[in-house]
SETORFI-181455 format. One record per residue (C-alpha): residue in one letter; x, y, z. Coordinates in nm, 3 decimals. Layout:
<recs>
+------+---------+---------+---------+
! code !       X !       Y !       Z !
+------+---------+---------+---------+
!    A !       X !       Y !       Z !
...
+------+---------+---------+---------+
</recs>
This chain:
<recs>
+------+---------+---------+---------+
! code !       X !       Y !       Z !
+------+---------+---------+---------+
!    X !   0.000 !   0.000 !   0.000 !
!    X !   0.259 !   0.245 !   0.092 !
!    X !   0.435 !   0.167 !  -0.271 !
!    X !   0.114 !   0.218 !  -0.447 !
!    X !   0.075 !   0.551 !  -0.254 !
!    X !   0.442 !   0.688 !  -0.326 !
!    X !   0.363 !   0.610 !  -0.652 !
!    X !   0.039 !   0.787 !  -0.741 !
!    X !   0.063 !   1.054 !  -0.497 !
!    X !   0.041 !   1.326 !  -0.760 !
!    X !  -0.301 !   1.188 !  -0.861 !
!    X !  -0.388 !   1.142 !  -0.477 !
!    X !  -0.307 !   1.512 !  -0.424 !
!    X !  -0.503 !   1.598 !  -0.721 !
!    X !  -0.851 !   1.437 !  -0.601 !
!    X !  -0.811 !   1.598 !  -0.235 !
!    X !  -0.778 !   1.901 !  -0.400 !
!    X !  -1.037 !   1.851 !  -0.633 !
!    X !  -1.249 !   1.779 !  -0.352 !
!    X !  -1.187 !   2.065 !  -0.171 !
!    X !  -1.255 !   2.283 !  -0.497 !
!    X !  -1.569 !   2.114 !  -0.566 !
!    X !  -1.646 !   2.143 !  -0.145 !
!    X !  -1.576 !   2.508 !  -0.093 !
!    X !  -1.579 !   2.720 !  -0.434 !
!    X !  -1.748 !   2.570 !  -0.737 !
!    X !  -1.977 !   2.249 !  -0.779 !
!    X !  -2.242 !   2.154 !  -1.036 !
!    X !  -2.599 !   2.028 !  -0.947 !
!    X !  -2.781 !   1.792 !  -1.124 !
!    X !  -3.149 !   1.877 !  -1.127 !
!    X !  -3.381 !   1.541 !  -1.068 !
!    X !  -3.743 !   1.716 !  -1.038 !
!    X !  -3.951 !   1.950 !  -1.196 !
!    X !  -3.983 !   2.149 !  -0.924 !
!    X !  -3.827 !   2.440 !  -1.109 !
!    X !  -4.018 !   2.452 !  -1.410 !
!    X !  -4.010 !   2.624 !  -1.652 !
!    X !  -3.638 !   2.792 !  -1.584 !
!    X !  -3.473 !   2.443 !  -1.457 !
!    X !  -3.554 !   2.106 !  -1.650 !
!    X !  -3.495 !   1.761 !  -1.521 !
!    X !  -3.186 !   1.672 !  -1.704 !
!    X !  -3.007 !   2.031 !  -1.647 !
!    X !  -2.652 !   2.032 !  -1.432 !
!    X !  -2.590 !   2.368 !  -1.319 !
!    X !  -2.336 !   2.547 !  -1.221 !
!    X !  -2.307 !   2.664 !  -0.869 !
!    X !  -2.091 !   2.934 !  -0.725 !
!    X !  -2.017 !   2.840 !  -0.363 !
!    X !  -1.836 !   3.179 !  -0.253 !
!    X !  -2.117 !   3.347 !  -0.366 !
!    X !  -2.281 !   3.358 !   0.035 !
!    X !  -1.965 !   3.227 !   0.249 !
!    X !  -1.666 !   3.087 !   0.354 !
!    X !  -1.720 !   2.751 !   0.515 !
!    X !  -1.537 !   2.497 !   0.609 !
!    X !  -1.534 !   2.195 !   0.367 !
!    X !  -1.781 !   1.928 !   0.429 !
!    X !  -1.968 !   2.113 !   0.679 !
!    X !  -2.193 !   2.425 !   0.763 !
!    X !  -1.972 !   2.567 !   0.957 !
!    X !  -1.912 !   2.924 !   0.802 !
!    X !  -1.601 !   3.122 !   0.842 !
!    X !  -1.673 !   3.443 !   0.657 !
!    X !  -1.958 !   3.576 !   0.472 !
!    X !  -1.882 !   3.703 !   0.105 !
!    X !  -2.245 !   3.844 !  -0.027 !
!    X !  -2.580 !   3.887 !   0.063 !
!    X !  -2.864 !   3.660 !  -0.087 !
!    X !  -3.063 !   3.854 !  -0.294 !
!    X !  -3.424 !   3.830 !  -0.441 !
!    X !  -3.451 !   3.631 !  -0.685 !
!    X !  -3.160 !   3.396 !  -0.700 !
!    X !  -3.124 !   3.027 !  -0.753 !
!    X !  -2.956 !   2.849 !  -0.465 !
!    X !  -2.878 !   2.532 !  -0.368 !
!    X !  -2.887 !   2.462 !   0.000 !
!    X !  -2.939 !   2.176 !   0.267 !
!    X !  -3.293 !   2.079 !   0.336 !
!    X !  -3.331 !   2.222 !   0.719 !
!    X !  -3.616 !   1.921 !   0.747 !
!    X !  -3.329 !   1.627 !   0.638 !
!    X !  -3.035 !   1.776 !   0.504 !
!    X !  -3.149 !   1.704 !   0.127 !
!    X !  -3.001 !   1.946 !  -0.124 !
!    X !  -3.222 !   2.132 !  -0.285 !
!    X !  -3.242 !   2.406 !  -0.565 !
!    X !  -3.495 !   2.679 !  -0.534 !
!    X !  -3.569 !   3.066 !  -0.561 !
!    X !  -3.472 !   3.333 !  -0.288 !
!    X !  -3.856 !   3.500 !  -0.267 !
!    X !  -3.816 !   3.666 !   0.073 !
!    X !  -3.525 !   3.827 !   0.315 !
!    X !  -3.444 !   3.858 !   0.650 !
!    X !  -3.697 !   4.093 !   0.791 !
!    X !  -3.954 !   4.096 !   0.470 !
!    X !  -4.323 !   4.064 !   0.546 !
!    X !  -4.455 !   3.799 !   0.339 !
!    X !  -4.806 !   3.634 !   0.268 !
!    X !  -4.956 !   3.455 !  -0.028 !
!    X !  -5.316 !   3.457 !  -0.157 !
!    X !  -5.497 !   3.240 !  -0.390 !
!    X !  -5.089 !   3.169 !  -0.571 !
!    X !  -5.057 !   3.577 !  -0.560 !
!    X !  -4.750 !   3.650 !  -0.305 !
!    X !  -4.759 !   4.041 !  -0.107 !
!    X !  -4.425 !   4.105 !   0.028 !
!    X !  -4.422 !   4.429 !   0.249 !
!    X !  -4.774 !   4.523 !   0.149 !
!    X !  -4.675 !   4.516 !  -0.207 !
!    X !  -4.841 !   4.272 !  -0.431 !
!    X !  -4.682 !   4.096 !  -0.675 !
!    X !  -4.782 !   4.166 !  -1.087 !
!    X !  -4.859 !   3.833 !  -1.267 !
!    X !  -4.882 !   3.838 !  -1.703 !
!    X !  -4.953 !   3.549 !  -1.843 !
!    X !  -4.728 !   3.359 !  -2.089 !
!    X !  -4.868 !   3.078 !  -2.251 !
!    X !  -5.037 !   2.757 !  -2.133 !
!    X !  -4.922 !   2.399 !  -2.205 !
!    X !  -4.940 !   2.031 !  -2.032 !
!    X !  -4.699 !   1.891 !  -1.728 !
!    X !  -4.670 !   1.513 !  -1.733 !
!    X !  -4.721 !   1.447 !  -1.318 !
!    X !  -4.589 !   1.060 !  -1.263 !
!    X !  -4.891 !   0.877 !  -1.153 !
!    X !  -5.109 !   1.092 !  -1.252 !
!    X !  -5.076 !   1.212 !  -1.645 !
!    X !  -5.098 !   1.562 !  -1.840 !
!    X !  -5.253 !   1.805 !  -1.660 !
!    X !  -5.302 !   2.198 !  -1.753 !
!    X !  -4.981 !   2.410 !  -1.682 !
!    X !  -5.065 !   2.776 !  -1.678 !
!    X !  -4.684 !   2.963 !  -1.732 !
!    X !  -4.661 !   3.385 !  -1.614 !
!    X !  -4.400 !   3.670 !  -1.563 !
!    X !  -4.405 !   3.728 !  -1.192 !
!    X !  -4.263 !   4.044 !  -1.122 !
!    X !  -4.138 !   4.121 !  -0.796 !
!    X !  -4.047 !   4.470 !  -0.765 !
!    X !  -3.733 !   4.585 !  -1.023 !
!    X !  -3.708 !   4.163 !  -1.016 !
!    X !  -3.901 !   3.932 !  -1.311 !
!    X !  -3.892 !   3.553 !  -1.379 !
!    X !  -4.111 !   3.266 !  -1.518 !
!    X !  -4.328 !   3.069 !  -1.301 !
!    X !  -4.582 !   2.799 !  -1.325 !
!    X !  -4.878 !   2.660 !  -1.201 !
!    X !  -5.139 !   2.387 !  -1.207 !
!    X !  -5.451 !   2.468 !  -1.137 !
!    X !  -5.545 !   2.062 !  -1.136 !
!    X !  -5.301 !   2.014 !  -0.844 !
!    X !  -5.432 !   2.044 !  -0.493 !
!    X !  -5.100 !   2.252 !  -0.341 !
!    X !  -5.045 !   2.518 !  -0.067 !
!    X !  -5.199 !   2.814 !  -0.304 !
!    X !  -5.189 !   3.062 !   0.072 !
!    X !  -4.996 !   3.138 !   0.408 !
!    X !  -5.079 !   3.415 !   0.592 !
!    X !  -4.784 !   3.697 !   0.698 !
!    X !  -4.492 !   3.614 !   0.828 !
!    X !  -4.187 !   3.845 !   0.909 !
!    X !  -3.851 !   3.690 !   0.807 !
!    X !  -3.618 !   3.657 !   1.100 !
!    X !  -3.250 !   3.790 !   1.073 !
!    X !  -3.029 !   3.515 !   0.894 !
!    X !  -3.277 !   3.355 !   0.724 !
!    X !  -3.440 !   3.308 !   0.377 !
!    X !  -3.807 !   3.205 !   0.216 !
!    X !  -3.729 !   2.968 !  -0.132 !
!    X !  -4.026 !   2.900 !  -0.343 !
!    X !  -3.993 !   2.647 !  -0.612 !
!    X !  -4.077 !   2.807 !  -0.961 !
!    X !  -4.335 !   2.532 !  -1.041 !
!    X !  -4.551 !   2.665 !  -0.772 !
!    X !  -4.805 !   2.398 !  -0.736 !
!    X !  -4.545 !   2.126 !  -0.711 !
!    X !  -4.250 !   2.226 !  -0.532 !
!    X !  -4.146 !   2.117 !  -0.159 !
!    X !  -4.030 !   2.456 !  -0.075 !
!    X !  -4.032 !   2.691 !   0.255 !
!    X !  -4.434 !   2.592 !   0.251 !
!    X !  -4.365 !   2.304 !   0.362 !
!    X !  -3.978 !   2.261 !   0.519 !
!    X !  -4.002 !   2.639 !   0.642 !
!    X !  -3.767 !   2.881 !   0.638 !
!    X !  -3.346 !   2.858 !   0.538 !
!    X !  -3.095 !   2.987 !   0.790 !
!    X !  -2.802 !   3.131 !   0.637 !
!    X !  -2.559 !   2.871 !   0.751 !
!    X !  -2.729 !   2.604 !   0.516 !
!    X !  -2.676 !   2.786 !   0.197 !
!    X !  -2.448 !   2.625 !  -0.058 !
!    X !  -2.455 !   2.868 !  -0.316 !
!    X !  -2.575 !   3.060 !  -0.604 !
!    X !  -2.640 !   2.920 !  -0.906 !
!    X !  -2.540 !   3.031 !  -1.196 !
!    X !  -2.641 !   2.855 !  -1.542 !
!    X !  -2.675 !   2.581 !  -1.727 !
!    X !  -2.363 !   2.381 !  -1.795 !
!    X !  -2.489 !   2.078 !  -1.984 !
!    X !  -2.844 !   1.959 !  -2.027 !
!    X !  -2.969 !   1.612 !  -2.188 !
!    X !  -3.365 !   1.500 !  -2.193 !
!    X !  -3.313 !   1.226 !  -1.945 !
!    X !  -3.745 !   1.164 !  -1.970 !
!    X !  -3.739 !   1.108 !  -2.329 !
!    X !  -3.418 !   1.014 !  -2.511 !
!    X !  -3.135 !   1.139 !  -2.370 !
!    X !  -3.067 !   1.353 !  -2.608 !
!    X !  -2.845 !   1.628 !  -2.553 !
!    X !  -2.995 !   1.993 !  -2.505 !
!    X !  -2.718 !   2.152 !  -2.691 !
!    X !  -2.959 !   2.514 !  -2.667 !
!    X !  -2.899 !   2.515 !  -2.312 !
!    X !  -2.531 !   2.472 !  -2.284 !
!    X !  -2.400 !   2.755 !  -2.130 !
!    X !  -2.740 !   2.922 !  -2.054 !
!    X !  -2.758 !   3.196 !  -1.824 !
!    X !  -3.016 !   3.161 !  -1.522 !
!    X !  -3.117 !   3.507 !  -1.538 !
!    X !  -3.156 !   3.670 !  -1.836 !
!    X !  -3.108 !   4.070 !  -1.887 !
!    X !  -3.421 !   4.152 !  -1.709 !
+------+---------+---------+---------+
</recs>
């Protein structure tokens, strides 16, 4: 063993410090569900700044310096405060925001958010079959994105107001009606951010032929508003 050691050590040091890179400044996140629809498909790996929040020391939560504030409206990945599961969704409220949702429409600090509508289409549930997806522009103050929901789906459509508390975040998925977001985990302290993400790095259509998405390669996760 020791042989085999002295004699791949250069590759040895390169994994631990691939590790560390891939621990503590950049990673890549497959997505698995459509609970980001219609911005994130199954099939999508994107890529995820890690310095984007904090410091912290590899393999843990434990943070040693904070680098930027979470802002409305980005993608992060983070660790499920429920059971630790990663998962990707959209910063929607901020430490000391007053937020409530009505019938799907959100009000943060007494201002409602503007909904246009897109386009409508179907979304394949599993179990269930094609069901009516109704896609809008939610605009959130100076910040827009695509959202969707199904009407068919019986989902947390209202919450009544809640104020933020320092350090921590609300994340809505963008596929409203069938996301397991804040509504249902509650809110994100700080500490179990992983970081921003960024765009797309590689895409294939893992529910139909694996195909490669070659149009997404490289996409950007927020467009020029």
């Amino acid at each position: 063993m020791k042989n085999w050691v002295r004699a791949n050590k250069g590759f040895l040091l390169f994994l631990a410090l691939f590790g560390i890179f891939r621990t503590a400044v950049a990673d890549w996140n497959p997505i698995p569900s459509a609970s980001m629809h219609p911005n994130l498909l199954e099939g999508d790996v994107v890529f995820v700044n890690r310095l984007a929040y904090n410091v912290k020391v590899p393999l843990t939560d434990i943070v040693i310096s904070p680098t930027g504030e979470p802002q409305r409206g980005d993608i992060v990945t983070f660790s499920s405060p429920v059971n630790g599961t990663r998962l990707i969704k959209r910063v929607i409220a901020l430490p000391g925001d007053r937020v409530e949702m009505h019938n799907e429409q959100l009000i943060i600090n007494g201002q409602p958010a503007a909904y246009n509508t897109i386009s409508h289409s179907l979304e394949n549930i599993k179990g269930v079959g094609d069901l009516a997806a109704v896609r809008v522009d939610e605009s959130l103050g100076q910040h827009s994105h695509a959202i969707q929901f199904l009407p068919q789906v019986k989902a947390r459509r209202d919450f009544d107001a809640v104020v933020v508390p320092s350090g921590q975040y609300m994340m809505l998925g963008d596929n409203r009606d069938n996301s397991e977001d804040s509504r249902y985990i509650g809110l994100v302290p700080r500490a179990l951010l992983i970081g921003r993400a960024e765009r797309v790095l590689a895409s294939a259509d893992i529910k139909g032929n694996w195909m490669p998405r070659t149009e997404r390669f490289g996409m950007s996760l927020y467009p020029k508003q």
